[in-house]
VMD Tcl script that draws the C-alpha trace (Angstrom):
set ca {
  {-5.76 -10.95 11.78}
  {-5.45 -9.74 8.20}
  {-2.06 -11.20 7.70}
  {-1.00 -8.54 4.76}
  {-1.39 -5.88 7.19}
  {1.54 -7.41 9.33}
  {4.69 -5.31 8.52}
  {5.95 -2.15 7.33}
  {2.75 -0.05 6.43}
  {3.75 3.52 5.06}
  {1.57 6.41 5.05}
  {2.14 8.00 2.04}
  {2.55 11.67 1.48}
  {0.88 13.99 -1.13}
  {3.63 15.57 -2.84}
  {2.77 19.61 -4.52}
  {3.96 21.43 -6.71}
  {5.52 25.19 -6.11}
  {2.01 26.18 -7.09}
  {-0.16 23.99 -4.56}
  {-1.48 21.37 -7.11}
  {-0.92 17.94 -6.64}
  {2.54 16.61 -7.96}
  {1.42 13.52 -9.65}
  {4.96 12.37 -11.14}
  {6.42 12.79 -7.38}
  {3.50 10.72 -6.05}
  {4.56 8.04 -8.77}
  {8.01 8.42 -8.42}
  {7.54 8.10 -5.03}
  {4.88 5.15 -4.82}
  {6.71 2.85 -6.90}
  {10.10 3.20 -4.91}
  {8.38 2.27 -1.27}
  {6.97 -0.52 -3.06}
  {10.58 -1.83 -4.67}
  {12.30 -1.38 -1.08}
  {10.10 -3.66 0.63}
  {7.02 -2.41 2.11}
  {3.86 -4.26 3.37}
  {1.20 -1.79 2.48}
  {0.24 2.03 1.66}
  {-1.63 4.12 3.60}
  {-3.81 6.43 1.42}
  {-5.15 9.76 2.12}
  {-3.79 9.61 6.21}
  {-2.68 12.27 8.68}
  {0.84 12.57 6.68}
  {-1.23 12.63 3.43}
  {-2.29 16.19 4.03}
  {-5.90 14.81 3.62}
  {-7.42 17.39 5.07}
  {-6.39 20.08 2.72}
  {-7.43 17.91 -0.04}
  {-10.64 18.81 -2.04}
  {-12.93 16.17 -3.12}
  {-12.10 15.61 -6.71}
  {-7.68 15.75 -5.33}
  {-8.73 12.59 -2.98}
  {-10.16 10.50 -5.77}
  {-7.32 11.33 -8.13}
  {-4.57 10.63 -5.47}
  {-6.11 7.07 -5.39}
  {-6.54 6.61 -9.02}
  {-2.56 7.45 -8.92}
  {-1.52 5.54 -6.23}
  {-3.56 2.60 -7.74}
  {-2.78 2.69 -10.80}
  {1.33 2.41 -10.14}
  {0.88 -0.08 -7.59}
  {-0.76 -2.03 -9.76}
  {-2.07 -4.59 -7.41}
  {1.47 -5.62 -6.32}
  {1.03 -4.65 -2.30}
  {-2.22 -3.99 0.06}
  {-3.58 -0.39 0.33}
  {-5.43 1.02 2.98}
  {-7.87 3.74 2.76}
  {-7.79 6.63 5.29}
  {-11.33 7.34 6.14}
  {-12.19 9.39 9.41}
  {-13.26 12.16 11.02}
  {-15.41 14.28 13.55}
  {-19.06 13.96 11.72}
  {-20.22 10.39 12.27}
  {-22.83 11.33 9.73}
  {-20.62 12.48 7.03}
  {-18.42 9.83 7.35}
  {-21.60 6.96 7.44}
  {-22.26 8.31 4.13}
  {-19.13 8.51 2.59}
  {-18.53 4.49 3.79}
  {-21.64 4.17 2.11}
  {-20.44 5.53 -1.00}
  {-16.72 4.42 -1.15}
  {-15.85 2.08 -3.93}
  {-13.54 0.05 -1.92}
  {-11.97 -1.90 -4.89}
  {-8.23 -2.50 -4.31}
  {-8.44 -1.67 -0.75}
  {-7.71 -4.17 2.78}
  {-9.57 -2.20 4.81}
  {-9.91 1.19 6.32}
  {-8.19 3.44 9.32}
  {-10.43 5.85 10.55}
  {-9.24 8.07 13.33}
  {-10.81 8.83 16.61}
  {-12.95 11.94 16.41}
  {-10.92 14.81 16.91}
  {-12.06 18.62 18.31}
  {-15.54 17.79 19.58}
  {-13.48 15.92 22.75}
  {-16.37 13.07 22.49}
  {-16.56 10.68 25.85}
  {-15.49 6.81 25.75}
  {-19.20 5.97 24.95}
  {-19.03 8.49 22.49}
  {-16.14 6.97 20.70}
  {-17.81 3.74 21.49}
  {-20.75 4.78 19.52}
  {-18.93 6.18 16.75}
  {-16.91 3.51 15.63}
  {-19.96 1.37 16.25}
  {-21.81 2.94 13.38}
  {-19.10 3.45 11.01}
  {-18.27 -0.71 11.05}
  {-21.97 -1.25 10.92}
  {-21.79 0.46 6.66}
  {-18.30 -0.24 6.13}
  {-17.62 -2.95 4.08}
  {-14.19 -3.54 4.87}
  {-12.97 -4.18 8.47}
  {-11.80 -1.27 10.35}
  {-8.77 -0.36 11.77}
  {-8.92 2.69 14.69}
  {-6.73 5.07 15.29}
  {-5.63 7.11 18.31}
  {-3.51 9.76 18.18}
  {-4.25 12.07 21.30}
  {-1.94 14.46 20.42}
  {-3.43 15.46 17.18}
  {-7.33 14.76 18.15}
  {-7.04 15.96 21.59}
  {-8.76 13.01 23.59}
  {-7.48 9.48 24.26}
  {-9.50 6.46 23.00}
  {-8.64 4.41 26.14}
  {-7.42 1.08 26.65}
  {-10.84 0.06 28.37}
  {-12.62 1.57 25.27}
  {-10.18 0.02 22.61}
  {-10.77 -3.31 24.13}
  {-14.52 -2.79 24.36}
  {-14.45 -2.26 20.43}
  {-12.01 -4.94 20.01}
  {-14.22 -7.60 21.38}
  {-17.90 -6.62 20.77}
  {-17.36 -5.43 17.06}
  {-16.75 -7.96 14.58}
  {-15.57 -5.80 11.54}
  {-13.11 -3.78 13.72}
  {-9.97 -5.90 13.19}
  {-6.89 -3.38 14.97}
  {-5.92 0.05 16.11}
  {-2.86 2.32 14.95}
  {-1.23 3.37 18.15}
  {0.19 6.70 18.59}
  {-0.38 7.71 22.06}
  {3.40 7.23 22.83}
  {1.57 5.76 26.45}
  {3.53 1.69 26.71}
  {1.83 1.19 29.56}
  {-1.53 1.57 28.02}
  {-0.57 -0.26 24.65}
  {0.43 -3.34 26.50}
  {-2.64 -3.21 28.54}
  {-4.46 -3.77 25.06}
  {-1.66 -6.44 23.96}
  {-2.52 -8.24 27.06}
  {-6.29 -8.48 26.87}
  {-6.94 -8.35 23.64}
  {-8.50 -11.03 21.24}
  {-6.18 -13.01 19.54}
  {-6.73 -11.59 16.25}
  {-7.01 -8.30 16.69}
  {-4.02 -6.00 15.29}
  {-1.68 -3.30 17.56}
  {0.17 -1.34 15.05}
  {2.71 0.89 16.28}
  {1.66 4.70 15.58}
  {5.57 6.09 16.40}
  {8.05 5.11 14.59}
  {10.22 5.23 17.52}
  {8.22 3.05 19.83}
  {8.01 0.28 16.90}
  {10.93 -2.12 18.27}
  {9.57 -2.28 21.66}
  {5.61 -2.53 20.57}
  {6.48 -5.60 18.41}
  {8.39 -6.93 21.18}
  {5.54 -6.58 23.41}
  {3.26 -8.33 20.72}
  {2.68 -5.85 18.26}
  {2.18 -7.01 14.47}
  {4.24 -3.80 12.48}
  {4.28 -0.52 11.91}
  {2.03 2.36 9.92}
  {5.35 4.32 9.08}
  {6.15 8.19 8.40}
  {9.63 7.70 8.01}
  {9.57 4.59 5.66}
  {8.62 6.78 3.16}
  {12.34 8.07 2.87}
  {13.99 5.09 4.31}
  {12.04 2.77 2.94}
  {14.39 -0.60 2.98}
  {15.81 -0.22 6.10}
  {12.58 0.46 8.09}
  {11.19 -2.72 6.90}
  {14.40 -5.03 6.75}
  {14.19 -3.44 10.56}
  {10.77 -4.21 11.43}
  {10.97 -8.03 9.67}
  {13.64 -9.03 12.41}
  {11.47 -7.35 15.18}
  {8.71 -9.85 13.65}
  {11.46 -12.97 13.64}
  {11.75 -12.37 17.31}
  {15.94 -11.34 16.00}
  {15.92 -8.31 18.00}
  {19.78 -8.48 17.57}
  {19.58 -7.23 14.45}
  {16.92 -4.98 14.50}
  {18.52 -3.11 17.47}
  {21.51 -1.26 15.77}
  {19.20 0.00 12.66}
  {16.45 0.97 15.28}
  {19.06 3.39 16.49}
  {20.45 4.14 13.22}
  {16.62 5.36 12.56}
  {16.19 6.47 15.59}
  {18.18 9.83 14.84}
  {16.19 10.71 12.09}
  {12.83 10.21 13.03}
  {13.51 12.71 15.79}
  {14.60 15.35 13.39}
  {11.62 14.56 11.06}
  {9.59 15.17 13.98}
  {11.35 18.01 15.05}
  {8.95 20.74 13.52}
  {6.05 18.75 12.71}
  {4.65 16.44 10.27}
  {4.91 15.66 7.43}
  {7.24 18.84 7.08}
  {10.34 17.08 8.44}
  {9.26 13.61 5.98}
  {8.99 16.59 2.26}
  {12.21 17.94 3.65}
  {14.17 14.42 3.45}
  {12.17 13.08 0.43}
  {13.62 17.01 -0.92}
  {17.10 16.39 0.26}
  {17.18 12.33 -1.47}
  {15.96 14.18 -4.89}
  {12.33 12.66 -4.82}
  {9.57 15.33 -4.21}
  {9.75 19.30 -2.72}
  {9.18 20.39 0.66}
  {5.86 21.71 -0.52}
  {2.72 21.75 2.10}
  {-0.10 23.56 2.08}
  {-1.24 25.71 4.81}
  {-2.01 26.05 7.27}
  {1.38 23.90 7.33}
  {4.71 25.14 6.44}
  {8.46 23.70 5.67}
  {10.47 22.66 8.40}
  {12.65 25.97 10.04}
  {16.09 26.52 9.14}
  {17.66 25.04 12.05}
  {16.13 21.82 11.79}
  {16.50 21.78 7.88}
  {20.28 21.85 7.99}
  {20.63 19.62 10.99}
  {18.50 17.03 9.15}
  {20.47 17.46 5.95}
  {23.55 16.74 8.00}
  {22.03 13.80 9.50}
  {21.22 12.60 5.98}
  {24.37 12.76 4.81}
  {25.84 11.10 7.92}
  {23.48 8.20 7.37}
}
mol new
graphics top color blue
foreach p $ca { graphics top sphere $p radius 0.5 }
foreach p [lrange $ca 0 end-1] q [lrange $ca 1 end] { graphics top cylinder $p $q radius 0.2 }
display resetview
């Protein structure tokens, strides 16, 4: 178990400008105050990202960025995944993986692959990576499951694939993999909601959405889940609990740039095919802000 990966990861968003480009300052600004208010690590260039409306040349300069303000002071991992095993072989190849932990590559999404498919793929990406692999299921955004059976498989017949983000929202088959899992491999909660009782079930932390606006309290949160003090990580679990489903409300990472906009860090900015939050939800989350 890589044991700076335990914690409060946060995957970071790519702030824009009212013109589309990338708004470097905000992505500063921004980087530097997750980091102050107690964070484990930074996910680069994930889901919440934007990623995929990225060009080329964007994705290397986010890094430099991100990088550059972090400075070395916490873990980063690299987001590297997609539906063209091929493409993505290559790209491992070519990565320069300097100042990176490792990489989370999510399941292959649109082609609806098998098990042995998935199998396969994540097979050949840890055979060029050259930092361990972490997978990532999120069914509801690749449309097919990477089953327990198959995450287990993975978990003890590859040696460089170290954990899996979580985001299924299925407890039954998360603890089936906390259960029979090897004793180092990672279970990282992929909902921010389900991240009390995944730690409680044996989980090691978090890969975050909303720590990137409530930074502090996620983590002081998900540090007494870790203590076994469930006590005290109860009452802010709820107190998050609120927001996270009104960041969720009309999709990601719209509801996250609307809360970042409303705390004065970053616009609501995406770029399409996404779109800011509706009305509705905007003012109910603003309330809910303020409330907090």
């Amino acid at each position: 178990m890589k044991k700076e990966l335990i914690g409060t990861g946060v995957a970071i968003i790519t702030p824009f400008q009212s013109d589309g480009s990338v708004d470097f300052k905000s992505l500063e600004k921004l980087t530097e105050r997750i980091i102050t208010q107690g964070i484990s690590y930074i996910v680069v260039l994930g889901t919440t990202g934007e990623t995929a409306t990225l060009s080329a040349a964007e994705r290397k300069e986010v890094i430099t960025c991100i990088k550059e303000v972090n400075n070395k002071r916490v873990p980063l991992v690299i987001g590297i995944g997609g539906n063209n095993t091929q493409e993505l072989i290559i790209q491992l190849e070519t990565f320069d993986y300097s100042d990176f932990s490792a990489v989370l590559s999510v399941s292959p999404y649109y082609n609806k692959p098998s098990q042995q498919g998935i199998i396969t793929h994540y097979t050949a990406l840890a055979q060029v990576s050259q930092l361990p692999i972490i997978l990532y299921n999120v069914p509801g955004r690749t449309g097919s499951n990477l089953s327990a059976q198959t995450t287990l498989h993975l978990a003890h017949e590859v040696k460089n694939i170290i954990g899996i983000k979580e985001a299924s929202g299925n407890m039954e088959q998360i603890m089936h993999i906390l259960k029979n899992k090897p004793d180092d491999f990672m279970v990282i909660s992929g909902d921010d909601n389900l991240t009390l009782p995944i730690i409680a079930a044996g989980g090691c932390g978090v890969i975050s959405v909303t720590a990137n606006a409530f930074t502090s309290d996620f983590s002081i949160m998900v540090k007494h889940c870790l203590d076994g003090n469930f006590e005290a990580a109860r009452p802010i679990h709820y107190k998050l609990m609120a927001i996270t489903d009104l960041l969720f409300a009309d999709g990601n990472p719209g509801g996250i740039k609307a809360a970042l906009k409303l705390l004065g860090i970053c616009n609501d900015k995406a770029r399409m095919p996404l779109a800011p939050i509706n009305n509705n939800v905007y003012v109910a989350l603003e309330q809910a802000i303020k409330n907090y």
